[in-house]
C-alpha distance (Angstrom), angle and dihedral (degrees) to the residues before:
residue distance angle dihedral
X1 . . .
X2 3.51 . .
X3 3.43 103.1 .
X4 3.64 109.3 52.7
X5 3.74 86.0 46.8
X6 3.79 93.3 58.3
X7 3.67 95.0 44.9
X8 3.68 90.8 66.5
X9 3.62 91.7 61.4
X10 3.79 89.7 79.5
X11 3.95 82.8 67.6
X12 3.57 99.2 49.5
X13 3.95 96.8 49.1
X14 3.95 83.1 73.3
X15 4.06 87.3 78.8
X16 3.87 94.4 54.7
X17 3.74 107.0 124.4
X18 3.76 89.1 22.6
X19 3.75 97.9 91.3
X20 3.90 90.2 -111.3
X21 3.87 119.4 116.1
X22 3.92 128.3 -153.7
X23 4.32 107.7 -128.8
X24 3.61 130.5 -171.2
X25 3.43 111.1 -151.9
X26 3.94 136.9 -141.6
X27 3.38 147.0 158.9
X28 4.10 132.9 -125.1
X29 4.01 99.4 -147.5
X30 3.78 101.2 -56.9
X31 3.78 143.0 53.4
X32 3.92 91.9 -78.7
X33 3.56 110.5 115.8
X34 3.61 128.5 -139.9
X35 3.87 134.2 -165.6
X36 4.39 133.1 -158.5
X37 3.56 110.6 172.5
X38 3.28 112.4 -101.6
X39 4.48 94.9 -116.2
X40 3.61 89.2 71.2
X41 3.86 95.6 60.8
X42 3.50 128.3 87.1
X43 3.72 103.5 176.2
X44 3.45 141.7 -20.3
X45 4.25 124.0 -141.2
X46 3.44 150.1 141.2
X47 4.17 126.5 -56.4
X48 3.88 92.0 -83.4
X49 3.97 114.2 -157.0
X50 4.37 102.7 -74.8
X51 3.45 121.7 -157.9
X52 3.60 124.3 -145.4
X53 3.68 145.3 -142.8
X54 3.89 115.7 -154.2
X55 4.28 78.0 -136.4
X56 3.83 98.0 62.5
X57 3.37 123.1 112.5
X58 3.34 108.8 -94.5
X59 4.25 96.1 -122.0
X60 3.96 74.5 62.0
X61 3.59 114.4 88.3
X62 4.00 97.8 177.1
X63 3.81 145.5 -69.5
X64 3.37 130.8 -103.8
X65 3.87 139.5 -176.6
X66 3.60 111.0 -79.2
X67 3.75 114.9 -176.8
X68 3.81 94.6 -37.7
X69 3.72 93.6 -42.1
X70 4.13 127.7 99.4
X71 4.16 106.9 -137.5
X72 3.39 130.9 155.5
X73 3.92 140.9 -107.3
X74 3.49 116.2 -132.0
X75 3.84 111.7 -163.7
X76 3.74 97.8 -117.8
X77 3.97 90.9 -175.2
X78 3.60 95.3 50.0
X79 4.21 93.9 43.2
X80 4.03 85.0 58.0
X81 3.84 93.1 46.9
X82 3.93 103.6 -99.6
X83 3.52 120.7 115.7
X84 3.15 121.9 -64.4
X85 3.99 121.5 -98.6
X86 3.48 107.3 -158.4
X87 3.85 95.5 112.5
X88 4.11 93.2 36.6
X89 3.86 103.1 121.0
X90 3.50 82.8 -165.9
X91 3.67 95.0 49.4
X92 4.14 118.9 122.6
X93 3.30 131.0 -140.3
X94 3.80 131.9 -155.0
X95 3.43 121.6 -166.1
X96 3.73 119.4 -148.2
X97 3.90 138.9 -171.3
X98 3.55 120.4 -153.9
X99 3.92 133.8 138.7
X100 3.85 86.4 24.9
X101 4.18 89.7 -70.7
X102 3.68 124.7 115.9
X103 3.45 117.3 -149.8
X104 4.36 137.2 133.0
X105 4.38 138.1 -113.0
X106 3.61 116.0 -146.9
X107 3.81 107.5 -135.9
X108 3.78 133.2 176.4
X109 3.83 97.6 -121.9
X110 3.59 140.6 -26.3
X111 3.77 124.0 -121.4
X112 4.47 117.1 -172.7
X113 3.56 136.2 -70.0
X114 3.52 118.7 -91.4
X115 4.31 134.0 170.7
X116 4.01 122.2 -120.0
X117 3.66 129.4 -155.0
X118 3.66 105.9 -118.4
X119 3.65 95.3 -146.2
X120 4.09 89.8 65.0
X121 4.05 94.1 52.8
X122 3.72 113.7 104.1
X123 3.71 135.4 -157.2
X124 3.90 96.0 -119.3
X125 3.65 123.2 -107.2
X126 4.21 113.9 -106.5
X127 3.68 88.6 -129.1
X128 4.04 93.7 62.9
X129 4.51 87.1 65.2
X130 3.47 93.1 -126.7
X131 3.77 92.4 140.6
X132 4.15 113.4 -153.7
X133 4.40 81.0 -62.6
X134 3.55 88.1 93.5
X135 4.14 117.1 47.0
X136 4.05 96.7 176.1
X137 3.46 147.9 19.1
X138 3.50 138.9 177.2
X139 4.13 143.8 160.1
X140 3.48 120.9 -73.2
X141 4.20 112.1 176.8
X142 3.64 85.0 -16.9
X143 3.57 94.9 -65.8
X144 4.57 122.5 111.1
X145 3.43 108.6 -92.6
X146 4.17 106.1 -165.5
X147 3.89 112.8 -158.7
X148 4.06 109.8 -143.0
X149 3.54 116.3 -134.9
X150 3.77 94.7 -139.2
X151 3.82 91.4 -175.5
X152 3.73 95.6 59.4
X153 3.97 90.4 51.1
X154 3.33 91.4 53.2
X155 3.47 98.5 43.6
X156 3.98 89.0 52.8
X157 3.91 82.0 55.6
X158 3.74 104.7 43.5
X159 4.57 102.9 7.5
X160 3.67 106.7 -159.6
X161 3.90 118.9 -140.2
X162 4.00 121.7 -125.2
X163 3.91 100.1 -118.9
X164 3.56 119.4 174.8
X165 3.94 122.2 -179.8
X166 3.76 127.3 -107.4
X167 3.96 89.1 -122.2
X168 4.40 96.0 48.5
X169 4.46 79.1 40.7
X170 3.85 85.3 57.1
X171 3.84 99.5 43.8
X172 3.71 87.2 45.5
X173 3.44 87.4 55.2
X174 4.07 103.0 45.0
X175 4.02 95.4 39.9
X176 3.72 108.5 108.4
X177 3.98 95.5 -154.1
X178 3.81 120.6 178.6
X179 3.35 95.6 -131.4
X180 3.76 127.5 17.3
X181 3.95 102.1 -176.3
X182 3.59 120.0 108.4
X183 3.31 139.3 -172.0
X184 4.01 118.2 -130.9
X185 4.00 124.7 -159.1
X186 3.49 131.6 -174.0
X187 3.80 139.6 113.4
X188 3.83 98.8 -130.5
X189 3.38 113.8 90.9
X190 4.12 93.0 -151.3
X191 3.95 86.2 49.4
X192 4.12 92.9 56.1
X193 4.13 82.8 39.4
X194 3.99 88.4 56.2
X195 3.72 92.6 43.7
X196 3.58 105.1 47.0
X197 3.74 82.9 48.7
X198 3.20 101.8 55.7
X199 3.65 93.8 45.9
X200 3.38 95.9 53.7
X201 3.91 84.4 57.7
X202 3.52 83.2 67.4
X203 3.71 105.9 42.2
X204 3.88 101.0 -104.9
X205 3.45 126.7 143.2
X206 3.68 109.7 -126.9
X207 4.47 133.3 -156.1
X208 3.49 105.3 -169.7
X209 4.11 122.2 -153.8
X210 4.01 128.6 -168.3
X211 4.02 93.1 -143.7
X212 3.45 150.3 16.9
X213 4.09 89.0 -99.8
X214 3.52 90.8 45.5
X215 3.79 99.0 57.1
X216 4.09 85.6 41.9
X217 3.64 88.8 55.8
X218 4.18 86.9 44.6
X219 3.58 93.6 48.8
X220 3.87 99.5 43.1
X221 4.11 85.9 45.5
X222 3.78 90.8 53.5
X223 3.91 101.1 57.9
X224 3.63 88.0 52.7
X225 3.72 85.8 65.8
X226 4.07 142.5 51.2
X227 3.87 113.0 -26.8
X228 4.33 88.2 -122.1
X229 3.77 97.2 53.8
X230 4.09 90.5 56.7
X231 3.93 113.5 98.7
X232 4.01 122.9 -120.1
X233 3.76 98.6 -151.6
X234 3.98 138.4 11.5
X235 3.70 129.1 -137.3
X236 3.61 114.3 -163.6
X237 4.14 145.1 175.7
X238 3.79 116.5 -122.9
X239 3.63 99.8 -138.3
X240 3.80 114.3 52.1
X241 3.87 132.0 141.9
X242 3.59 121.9 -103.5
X243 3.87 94.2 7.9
X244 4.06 118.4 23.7
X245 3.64 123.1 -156.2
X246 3.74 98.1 -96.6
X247 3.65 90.0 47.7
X248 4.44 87.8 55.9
X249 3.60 93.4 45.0
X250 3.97 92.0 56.3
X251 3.71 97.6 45.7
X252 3.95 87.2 50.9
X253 3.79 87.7 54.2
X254 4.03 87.2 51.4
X255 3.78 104.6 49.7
X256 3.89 111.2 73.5
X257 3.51 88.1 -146.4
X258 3.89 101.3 63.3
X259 4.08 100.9 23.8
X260 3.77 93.2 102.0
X261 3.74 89.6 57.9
X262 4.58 119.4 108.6
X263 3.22 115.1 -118.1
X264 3.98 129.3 -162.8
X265 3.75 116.8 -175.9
X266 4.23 103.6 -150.4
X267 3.51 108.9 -168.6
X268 3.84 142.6 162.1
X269 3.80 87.7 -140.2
X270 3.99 104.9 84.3
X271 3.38 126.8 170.8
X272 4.18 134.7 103.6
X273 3.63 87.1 -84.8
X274 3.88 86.6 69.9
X275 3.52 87.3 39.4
X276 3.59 97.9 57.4
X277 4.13 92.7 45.8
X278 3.90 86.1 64.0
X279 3.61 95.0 72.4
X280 3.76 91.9 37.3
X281 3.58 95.6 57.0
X282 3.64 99.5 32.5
X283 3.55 98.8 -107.4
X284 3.99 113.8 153.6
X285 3.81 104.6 -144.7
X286 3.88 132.8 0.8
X287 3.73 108.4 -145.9
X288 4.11 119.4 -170.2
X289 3.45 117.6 -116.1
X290 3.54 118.7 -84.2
X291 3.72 107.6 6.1
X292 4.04 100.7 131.7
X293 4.19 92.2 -169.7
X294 3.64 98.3 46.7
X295 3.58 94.0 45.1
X296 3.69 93.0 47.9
X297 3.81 94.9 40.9
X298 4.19 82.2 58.8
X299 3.74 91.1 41.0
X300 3.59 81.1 62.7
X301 3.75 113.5 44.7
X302 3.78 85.8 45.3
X303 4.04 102.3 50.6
X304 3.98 106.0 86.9
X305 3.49 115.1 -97.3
C-alpha cells in the first residue's frame, strides 16, 4: 500500500506555491476522516511488533526498529480520543519526518492521497472539540475532513524547551536594529508559543497571526497606521489554511507597500524542495523547523541595522 501511495506525491509537488496541499488521508476507528500532508510521511505499513517501556508516556505505545533507526509510535487514535490501537492487528502505521525527528502514528486505516485548495481549509470552530490537535478542516465529497496537527501531539508527548545560547542572547542584546517588531505566522498554536518565546529571549516585539490571510490582513492594516507599530521582518509556516506560506511570501513581493519587508519561511517540511521554493517565491531564508539559534542568527542578519 505504501508504495503506490508515495509515488503519487511526485504529482502533487507540482501545486507547491499554489496554495494547494497534497493529504493522505486516514481514519481513527470511525467514519471521521483525517488528513497529514503527504511531505511529512515517509512510509506507511502495517502495526509492526512495539516494544514497551513501563516509563513511556502513555500516548506512546512502543518503538520499534525502523530501517536501522529506534523511533517511537505514538497512538494517534488514542491522542485524539478514540480507542486506543495498540493491540489492533489491523492497525496502520505512518511514519512521518518533520522537525528533523523520525518517529510513527498508529491509525486505524489508511485511505489515498489526495490535494486541497488552501483557500477552503478552515481553522475549526471551538464548539466541534477538536482541541488545538487539529489546526484545519475542510469538505472533502461533502463529508468533514479534520486536519491533525501532528506537531502539537507530539509536543504533548515529548514538549520541547525554547533554549537560546548565551552567545545568540548577547548579539540579541548588542544589535541596534531599527525596528525590532515582527510579525509571526503559523497555524499551530505550540509553533506561535515557541516563537514568541524565543523572541522574547531576544528582546523582539512580536504580532502573532493564525494564517497566511490573517498575517496579510495584519500586515496591510499596520502600514495604514503609525510608522513604530509596522513590523521589519516576517516569520512564517509553510503550510497554513486559507493562505500557506508560499502563498504570503508572494503577495508581499506584489504589494509596493510591503515588498521591502524579510521574510523567513520556518517550516517542519525540510528538504531542497523547500529550499528551491524560497527563491521562487521570493522568500529570503528557509529555516528548518525548530532550530532556535539558526533562526535567531537569521532573525538577526535580516532585521535593519
Amino acid at each position: 500500500m505504501a508504495r503506490p501511495l508515495l509515488d503519487t506525491v511526485e504529482t502533487f509537488t507540482r501545486l507547491a506555491g499554489h496554495n494547494r496541499v497534497a493529504m493522505l488521508l486516514f481514519r481513527l476507528g470511525d467514519r471521521q476522516g483525517f488528513g497529514i500532508n503527504v511531505f511529512k510521511v515517509r512510509e506507511v505499513l502495517r502495526r509492526p511488533r512495539l516494544e514497551r517501556m513501563p516509563s513511556m508516556h502513555a500516548l506512546v505505545s512502543g518503538s520499534f526498529d525502523y530501517r536501522g533507526q529506534t523511533i517511537p509510535v505514538v497512538d494517534l487514535a488514542a491522542a485524539m480520543g478514540y480507542p486506543p490501537l495498540a493491540g489492533v492487528d489491523s492497525a496502520h502505521l505512518i511514519v512521518t519526518e518533520f522537525n528533523r525527528s523520525v518517529q510513527g502514528f498508529l491509525v486505524s486505516d489508511v485511505d489515498r492521497i489526495v490535494h486541497i485548495d488552501g483557500a477552503n481549509m478552515t481553522a475549526p470552530p471551538p464548539a466541534l472539540g477538536y482541541g488545538a490537535r487539529v489546526n484545519a478542516v475542510t469538505r472533502l465529497d461533502g463529508d468533514l475532513l479534520a486536519v491533525v496537527d501532528v506537531e502539537q501531539v507530539l509536543a504533548s508527548v515529548d514538549p520541547q524547551a525554547v533554549e537560546l545560547s548565551d552567545r545568540i542572547q548577547h548579539a540579541a542584546q548588542v544589535q541596534h536594529a531599527r525596528n525590532r517588531r515582527l510579525l509571526v505566522v503559523d497555524d499551530s498554536l505550540v509553533a506561535r508559543t515557541q516563537l514568541v518565546d524565543l523572541f522574547r529571549k531576544m528582546d523582539l516585539e512580536c504580532v502573532v497571526a493564525k494564517d497566511g490571510s490573517e498575517g496579510l490582513d495584519v500586515l496591510r492594516t499596520l502600514t495604514m497606521g503609525p510608522v513604530d507599530e509596522r513590523v521589519a521582518l516576517v516569520v512564517s509556516d509553510i503550510e497554513m489554511p486559507l493562505m500557506d506560506g508560499y502563498a504570503l511570501t508572494r503577495a508581499i513581493r506584489e504589494d509596493a507597500s510591503l515588498r521591502h519587508l524579510k521574510v523567513v519561511l520556518h517550516s517542519s517540511l525540510s528538504g531542497v524542495f523547500n529550499e528551491a521554493m524560497v527563491d521562487r517565491v521570493g522568500a529570503d531564508r528557509f529555516i528548518a523547523k525548530f532550530q532556535p539559534d539558526i533562526l535567531a542568527t537569521a532573525v538577526l542578519e535580516l532585521l535593519p541595522a
